[in-house]
PDBQT receptor file of N, H, CA, C and O in Angstrom, charges set to zero:
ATOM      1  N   UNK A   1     257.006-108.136 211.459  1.00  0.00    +0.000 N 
ATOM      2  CA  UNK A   1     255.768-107.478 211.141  1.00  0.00    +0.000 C 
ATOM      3  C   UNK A   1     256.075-106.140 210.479  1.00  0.00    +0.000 C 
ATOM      4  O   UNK A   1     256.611-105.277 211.174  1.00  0.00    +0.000 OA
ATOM      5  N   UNK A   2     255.873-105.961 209.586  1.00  0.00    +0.000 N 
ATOM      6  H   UNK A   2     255.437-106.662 209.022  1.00  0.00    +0.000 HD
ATOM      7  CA  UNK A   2     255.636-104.493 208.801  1.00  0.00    +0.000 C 
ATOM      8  C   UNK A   2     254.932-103.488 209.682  1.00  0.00    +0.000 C 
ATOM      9  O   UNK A   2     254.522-103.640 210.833  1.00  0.00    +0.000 OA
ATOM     10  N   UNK A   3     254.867-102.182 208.715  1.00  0.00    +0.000 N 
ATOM     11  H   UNK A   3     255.199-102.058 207.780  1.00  0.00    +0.000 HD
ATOM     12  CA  UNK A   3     254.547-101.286 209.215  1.00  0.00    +0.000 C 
ATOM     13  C   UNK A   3     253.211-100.809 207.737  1.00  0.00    +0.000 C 
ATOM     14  O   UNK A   3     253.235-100.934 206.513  1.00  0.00    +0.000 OA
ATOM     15  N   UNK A   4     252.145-100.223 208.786  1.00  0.00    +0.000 N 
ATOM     16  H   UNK A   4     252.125-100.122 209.780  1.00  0.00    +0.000 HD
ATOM     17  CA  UNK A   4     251.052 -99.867 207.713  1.00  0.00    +0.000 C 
ATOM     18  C   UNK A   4     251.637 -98.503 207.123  1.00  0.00    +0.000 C 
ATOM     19  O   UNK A   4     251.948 -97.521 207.797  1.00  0.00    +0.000 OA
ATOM     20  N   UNK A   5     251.747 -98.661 205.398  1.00  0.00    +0.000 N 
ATOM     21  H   UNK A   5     251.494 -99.458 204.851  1.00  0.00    +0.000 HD
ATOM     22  CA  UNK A   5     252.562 -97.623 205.033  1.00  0.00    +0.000 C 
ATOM     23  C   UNK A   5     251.428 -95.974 205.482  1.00  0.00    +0.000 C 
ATOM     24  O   UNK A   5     251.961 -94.916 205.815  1.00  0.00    +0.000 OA
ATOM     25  N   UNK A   6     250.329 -96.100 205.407  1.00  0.00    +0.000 N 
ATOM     26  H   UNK A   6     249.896 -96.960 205.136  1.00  0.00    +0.000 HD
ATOM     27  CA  UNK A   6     249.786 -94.418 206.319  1.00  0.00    +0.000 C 
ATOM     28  C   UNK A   6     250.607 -94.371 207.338  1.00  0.00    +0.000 C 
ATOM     29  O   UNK A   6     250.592 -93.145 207.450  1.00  0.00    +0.000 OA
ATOM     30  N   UNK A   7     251.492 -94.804 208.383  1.00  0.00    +0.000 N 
ATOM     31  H   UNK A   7     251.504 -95.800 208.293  1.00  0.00    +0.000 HD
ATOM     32  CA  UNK A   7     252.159 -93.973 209.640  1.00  0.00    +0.000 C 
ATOM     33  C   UNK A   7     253.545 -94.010 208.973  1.00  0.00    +0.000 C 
ATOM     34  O   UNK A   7     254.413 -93.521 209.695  1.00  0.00    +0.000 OA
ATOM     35  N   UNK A   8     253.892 -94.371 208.020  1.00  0.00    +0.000 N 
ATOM     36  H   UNK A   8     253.186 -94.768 207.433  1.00  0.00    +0.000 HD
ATOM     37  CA  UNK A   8     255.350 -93.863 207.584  1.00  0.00    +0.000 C 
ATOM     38  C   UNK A   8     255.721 -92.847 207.290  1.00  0.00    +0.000 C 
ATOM     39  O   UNK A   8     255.246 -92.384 206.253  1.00  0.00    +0.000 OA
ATOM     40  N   UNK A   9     256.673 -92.076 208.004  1.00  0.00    +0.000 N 
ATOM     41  H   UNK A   9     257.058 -92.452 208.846  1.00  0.00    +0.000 HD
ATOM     42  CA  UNK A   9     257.190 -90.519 207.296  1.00  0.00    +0.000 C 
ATOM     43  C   UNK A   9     257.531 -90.308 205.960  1.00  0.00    +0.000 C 
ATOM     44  O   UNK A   9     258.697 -90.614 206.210  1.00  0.00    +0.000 OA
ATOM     45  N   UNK A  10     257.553 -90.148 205.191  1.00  0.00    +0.000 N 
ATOM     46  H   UNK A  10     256.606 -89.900 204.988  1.00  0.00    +0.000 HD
ATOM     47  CA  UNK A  10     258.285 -89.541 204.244  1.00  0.00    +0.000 C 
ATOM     48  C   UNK A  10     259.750 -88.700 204.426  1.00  0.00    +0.000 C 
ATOM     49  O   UNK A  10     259.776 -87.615 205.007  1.00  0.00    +0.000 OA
ATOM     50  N   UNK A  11     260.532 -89.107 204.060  1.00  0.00    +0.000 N 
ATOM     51  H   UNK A  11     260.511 -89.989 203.588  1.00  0.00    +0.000 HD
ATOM     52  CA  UNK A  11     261.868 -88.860 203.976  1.00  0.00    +0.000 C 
ATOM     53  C   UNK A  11     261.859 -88.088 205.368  1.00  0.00    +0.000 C 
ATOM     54  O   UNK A  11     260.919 -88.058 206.162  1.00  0.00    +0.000 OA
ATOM     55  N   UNK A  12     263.556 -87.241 205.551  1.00  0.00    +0.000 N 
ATOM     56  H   UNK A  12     264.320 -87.265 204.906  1.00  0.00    +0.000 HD
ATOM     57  CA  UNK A  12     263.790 -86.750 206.932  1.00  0.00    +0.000 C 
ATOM     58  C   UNK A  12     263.103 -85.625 207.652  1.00  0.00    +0.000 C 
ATOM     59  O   UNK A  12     263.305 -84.544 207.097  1.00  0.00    +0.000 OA
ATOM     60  N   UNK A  13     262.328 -85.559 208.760  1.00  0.00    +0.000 N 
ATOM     61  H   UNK A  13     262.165 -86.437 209.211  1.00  0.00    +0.000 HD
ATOM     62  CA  UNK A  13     261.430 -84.133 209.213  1.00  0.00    +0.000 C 
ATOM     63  C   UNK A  13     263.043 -83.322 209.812  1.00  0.00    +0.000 C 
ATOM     64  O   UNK A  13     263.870 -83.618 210.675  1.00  0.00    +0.000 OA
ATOM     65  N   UNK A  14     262.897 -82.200 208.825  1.00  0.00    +0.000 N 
ATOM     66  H   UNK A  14     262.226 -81.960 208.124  1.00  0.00    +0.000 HD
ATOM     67  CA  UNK A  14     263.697 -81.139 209.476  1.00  0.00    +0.000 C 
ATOM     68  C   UNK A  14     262.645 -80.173 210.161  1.00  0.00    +0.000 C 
ATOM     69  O   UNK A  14     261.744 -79.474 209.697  1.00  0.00    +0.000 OA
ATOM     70  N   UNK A  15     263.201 -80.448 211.702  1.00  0.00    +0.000 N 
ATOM     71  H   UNK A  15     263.933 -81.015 212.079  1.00  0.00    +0.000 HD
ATOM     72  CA  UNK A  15     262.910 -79.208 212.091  1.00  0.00    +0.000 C 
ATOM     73  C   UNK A  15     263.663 -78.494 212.421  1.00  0.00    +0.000 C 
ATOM     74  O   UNK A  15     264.796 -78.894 212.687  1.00  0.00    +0.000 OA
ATOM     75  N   UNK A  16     263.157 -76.536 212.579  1.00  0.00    +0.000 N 
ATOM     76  H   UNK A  16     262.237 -76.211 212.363  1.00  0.00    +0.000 HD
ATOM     77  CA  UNK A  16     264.026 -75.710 212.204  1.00  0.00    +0.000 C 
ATOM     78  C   UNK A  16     263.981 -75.376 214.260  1.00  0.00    +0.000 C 
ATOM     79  O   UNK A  16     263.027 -75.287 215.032  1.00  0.00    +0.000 OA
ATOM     80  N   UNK A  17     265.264 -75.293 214.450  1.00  0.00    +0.000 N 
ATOM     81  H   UNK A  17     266.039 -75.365 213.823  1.00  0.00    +0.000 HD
ATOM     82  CA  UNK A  17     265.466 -75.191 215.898  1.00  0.00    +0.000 C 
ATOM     83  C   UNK A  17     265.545 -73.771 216.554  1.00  0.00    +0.000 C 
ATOM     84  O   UNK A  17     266.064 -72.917 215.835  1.00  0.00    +0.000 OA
ATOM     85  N   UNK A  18     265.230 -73.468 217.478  1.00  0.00    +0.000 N 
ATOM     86  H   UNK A  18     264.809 -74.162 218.062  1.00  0.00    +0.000 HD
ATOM     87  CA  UNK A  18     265.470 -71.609 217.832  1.00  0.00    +0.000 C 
ATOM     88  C   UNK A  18     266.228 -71.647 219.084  1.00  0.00    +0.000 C 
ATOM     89  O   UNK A  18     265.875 -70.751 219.851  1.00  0.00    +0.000 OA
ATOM     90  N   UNK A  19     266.981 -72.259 219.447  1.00  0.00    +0.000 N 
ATOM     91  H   UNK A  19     267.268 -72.987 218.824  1.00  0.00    +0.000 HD
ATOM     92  CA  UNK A  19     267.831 -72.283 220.263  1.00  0.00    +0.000 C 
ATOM     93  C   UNK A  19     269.445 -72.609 219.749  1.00  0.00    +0.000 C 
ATOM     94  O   UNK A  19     269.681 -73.503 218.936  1.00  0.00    +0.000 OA
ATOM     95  N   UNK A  20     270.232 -71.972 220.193  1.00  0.00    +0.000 N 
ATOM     96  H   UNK A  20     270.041 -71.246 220.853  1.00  0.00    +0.000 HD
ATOM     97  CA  UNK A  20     271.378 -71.998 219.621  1.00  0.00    +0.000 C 
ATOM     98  C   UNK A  20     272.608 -73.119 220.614  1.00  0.00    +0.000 C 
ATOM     99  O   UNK A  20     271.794 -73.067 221.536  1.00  0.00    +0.000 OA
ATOM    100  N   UNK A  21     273.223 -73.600 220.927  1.00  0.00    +0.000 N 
ATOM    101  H   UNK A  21     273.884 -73.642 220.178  1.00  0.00    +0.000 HD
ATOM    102  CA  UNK A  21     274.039 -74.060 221.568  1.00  0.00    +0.000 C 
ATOM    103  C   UNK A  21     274.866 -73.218 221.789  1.00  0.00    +0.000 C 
ATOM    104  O   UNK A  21     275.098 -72.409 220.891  1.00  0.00    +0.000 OA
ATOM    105  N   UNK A  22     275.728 -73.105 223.301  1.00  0.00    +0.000 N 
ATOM    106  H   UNK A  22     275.539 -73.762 224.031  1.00  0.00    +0.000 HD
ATOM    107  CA  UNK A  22     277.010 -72.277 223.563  1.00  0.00    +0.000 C 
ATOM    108  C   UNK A  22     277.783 -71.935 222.323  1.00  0.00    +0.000 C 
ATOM    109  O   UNK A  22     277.976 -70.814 221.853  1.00  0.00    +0.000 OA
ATOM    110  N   UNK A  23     278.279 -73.345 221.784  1.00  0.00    +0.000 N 
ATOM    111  H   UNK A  23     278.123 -74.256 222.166  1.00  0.00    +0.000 HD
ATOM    112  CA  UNK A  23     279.597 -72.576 220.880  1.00  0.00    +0.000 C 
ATOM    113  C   UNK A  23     279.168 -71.929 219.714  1.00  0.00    +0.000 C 
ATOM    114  O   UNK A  23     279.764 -70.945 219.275  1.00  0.00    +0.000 OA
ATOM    115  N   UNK A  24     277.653 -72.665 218.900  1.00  0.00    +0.000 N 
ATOM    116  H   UNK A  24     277.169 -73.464 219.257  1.00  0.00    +0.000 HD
ATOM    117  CA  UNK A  24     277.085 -71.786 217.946  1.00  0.00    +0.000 C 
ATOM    118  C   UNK A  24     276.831 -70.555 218.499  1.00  0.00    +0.000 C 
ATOM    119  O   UNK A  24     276.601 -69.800 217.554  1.00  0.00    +0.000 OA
ATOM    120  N   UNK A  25     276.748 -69.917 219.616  1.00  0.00    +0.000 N 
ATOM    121  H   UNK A  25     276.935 -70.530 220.383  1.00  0.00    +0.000 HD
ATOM    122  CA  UNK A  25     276.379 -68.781 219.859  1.00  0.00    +0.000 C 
ATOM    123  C   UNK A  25     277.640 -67.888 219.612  1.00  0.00    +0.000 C 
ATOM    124  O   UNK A  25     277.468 -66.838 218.993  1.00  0.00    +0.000 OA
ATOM    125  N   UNK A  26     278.893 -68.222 220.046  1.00  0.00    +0.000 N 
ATOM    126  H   UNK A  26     279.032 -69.075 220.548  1.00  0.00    +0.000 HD
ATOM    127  CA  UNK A  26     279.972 -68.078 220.472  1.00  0.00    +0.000 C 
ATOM    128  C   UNK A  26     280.542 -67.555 218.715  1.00  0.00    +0.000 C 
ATOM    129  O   UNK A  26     281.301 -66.634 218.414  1.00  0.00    +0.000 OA
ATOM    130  N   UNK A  27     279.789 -68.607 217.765  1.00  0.00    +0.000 N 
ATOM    131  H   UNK A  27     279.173 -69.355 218.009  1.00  0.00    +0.000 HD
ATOM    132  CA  UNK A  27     280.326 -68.331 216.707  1.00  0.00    +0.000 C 
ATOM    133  C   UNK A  27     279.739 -66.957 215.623  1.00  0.00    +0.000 C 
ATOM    134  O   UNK A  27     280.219 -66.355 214.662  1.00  0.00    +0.000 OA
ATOM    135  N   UNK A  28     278.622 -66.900 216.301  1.00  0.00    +0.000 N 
ATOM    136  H   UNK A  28     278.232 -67.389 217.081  1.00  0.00    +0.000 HD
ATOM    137  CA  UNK A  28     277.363 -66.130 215.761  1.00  0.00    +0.000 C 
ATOM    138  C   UNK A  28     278.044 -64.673 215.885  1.00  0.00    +0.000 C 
ATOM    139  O   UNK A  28     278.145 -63.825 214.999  1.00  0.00    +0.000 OA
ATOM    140  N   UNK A  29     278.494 -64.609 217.248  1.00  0.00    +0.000 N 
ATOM    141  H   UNK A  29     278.412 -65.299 217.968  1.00  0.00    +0.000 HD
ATOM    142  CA  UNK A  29     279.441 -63.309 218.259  1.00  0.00    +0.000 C 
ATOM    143  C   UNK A  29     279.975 -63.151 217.308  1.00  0.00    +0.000 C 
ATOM    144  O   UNK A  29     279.607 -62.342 216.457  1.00  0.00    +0.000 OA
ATOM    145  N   UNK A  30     281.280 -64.106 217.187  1.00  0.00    +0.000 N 
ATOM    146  H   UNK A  30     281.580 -64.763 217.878  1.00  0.00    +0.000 HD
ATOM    147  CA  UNK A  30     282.774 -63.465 216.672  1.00  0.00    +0.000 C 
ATOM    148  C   UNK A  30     281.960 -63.001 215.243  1.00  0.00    +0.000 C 
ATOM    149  O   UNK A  30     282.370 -61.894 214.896  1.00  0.00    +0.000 OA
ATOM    150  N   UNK A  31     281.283 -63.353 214.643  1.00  0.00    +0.000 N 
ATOM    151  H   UNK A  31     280.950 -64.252 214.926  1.00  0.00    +0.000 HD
ATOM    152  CA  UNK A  31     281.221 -63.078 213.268  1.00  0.00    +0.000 C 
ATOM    153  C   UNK A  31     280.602 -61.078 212.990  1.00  0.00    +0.000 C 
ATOM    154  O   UNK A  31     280.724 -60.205 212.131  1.00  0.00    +0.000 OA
ATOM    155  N   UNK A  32     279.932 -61.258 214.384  1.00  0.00    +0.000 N 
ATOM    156  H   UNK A  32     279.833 -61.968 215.082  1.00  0.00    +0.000 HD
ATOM    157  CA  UNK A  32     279.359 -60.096 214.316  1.00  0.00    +0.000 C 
ATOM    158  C   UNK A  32     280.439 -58.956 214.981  1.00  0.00    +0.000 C 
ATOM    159  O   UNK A  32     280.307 -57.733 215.042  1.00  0.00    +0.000 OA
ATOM    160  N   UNK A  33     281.635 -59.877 215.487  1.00  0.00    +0.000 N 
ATOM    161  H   UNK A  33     281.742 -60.870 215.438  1.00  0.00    +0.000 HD
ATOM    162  CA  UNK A  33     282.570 -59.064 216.254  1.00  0.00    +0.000 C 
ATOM    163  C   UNK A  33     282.019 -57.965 217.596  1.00  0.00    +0.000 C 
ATOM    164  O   UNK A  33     282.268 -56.760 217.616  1.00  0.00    +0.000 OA
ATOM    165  N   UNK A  34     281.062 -58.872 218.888  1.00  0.00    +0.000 N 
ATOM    166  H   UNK A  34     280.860 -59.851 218.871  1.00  0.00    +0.000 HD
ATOM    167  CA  UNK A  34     280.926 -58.959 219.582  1.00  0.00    +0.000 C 
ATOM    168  C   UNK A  34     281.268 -59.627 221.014  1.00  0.00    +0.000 C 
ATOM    169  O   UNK A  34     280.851 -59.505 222.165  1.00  0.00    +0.000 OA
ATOM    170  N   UNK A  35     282.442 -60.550 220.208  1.00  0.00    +0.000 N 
ATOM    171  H   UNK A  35     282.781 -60.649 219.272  1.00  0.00    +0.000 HD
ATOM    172  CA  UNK A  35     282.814 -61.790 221.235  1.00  0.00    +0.000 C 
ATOM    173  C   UNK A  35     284.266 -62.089 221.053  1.00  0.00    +0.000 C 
ATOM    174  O   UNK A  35     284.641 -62.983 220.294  1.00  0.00    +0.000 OA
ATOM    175  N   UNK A  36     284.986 -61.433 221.663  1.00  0.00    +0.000 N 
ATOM    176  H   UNK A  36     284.682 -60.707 222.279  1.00  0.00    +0.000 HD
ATOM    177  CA  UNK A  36     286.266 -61.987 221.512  1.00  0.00    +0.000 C 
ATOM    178  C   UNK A  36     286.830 -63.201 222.455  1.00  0.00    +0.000 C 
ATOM    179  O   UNK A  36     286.317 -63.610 223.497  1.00  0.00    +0.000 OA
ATOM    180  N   UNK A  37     288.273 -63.766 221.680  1.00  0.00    +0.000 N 
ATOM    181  H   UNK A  37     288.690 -63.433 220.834  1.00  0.00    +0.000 HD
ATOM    182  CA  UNK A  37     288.447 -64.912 222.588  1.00  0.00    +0.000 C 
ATOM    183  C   UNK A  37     288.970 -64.161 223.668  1.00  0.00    +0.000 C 
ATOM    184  O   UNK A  37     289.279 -62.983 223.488  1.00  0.00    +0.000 OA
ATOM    185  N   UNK A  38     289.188 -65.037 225.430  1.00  0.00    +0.000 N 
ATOM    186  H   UNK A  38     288.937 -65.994 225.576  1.00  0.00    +0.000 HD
ATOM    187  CA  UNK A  38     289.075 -64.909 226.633  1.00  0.00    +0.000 C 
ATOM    188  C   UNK A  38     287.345 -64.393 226.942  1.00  0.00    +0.000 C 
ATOM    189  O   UNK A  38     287.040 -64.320 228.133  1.00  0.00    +0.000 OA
ATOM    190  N   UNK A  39     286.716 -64.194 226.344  1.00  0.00    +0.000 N 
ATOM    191  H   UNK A  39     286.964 -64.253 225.377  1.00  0.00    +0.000 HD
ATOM    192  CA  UNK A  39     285.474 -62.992 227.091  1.00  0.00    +0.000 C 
ATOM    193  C   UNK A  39     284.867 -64.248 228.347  1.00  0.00    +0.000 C 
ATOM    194  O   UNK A  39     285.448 -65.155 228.943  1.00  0.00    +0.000 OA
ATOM    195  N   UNK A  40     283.605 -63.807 228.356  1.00  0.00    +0.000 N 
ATOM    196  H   UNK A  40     283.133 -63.070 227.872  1.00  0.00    +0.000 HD
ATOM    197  CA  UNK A  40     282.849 -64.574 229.267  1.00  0.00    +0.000 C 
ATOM    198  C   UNK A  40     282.360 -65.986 228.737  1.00  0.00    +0.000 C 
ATOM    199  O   UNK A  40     282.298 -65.868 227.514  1.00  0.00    +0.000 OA
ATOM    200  N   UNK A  41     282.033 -67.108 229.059  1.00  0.00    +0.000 N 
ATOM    201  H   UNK A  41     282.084 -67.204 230.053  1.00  0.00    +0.000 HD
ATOM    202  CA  UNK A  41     280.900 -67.856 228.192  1.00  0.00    +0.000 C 
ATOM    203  C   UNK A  41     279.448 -67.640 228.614  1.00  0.00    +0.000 C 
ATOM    204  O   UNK A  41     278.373 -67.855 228.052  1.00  0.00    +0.000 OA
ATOM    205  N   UNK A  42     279.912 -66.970 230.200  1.00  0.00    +0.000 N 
ATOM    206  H   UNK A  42     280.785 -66.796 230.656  1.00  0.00    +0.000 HD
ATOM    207  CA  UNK A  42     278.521 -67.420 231.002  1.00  0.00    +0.000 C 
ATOM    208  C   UNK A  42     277.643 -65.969 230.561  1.00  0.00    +0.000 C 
ATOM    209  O   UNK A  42     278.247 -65.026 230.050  1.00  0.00    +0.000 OA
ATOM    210  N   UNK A  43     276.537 -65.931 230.755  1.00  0.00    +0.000 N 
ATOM    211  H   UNK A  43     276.046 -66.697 231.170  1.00  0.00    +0.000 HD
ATOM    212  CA  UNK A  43     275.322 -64.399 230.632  1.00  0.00    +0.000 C 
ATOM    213  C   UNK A  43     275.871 -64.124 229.488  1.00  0.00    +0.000 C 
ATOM    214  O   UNK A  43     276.280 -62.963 229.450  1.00  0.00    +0.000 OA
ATOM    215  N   UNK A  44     276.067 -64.795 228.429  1.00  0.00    +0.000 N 
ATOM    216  H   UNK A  44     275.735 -65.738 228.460  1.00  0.00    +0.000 HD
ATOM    217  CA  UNK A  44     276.046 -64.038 227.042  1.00  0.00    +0.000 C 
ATOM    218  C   UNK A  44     274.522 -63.651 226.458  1.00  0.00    +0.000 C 
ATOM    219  O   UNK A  44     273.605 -64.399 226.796  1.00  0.00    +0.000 OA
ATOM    220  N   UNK A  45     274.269 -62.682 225.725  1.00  0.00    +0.000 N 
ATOM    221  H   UNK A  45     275.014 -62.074 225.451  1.00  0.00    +0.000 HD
ATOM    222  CA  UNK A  45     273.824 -62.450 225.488  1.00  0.00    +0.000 C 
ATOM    223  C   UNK A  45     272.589 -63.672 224.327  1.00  0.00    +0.000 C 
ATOM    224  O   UNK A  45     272.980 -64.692 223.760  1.00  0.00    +0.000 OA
ATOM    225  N   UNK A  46     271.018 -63.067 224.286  1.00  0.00    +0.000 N 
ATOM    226  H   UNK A  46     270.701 -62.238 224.747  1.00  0.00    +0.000 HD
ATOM    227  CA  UNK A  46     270.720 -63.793 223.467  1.00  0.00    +0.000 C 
ATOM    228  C   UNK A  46     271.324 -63.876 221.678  1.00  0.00    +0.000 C 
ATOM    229  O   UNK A  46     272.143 -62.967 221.538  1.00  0.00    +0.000 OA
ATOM    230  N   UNK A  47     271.182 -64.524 220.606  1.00  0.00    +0.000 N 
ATOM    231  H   UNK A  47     270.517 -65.262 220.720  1.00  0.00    +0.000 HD
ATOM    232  CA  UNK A  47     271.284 -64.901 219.571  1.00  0.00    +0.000 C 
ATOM    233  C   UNK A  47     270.277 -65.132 219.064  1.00  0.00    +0.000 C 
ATOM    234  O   UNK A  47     269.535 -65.961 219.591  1.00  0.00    +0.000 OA
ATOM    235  N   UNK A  48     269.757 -64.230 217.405  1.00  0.00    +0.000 N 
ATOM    236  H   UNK A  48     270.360 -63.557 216.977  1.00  0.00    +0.000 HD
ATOM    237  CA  UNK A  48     268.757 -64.758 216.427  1.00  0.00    +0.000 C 
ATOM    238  C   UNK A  48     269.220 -66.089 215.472  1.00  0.00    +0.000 C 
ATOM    239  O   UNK A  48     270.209 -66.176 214.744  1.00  0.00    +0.000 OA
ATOM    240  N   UNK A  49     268.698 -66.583 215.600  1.00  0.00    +0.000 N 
ATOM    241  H   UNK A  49     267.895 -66.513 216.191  1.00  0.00    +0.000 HD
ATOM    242  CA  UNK A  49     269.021 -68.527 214.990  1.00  0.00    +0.000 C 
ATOM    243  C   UNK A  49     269.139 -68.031 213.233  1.00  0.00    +0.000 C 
ATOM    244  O   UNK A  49     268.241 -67.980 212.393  1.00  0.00    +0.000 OA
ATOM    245  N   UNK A  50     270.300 -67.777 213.132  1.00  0.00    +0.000 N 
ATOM    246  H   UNK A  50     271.030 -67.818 213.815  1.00  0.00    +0.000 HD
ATOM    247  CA  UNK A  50     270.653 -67.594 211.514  1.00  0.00    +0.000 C 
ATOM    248  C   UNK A  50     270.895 -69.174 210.645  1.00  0.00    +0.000 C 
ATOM    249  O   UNK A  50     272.032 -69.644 210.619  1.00  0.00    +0.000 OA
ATOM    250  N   UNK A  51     269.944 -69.779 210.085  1.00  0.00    +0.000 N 
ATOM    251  H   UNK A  51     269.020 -69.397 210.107  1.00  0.00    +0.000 HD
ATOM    252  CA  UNK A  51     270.210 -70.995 209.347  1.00  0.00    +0.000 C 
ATOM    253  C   UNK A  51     269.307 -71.412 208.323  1.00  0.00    +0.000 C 
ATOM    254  O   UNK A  51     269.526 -72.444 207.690  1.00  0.00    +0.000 OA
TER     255      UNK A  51
């Protein structure tokens, strides 16, 4: 059975995410040279979602 083409998406929905994952955060740090290696992972600080 097909699909009625009105509920078909159109190509891929990007959505834009505001949460960062640990290591993206981790990477966000070093760049800003806030985060060196050994530091903490845990209570890091928040991150603005640069993308």
């Amino acid at each position: 059975m097909s699909q009625h083409p009105s509920l078909r998406v159109g190509g891929k929905i990007v959505k834009k995410r505001n949460v960062l994952k640990r290591f993206e955060r981790i990477d966000v740090m070093k760049k800003a040279g806030t985060y060196k290696d050994g530091d903490k992972v845990f209570g890091m600080p928040k991150t603005k979602v640069i993308m």
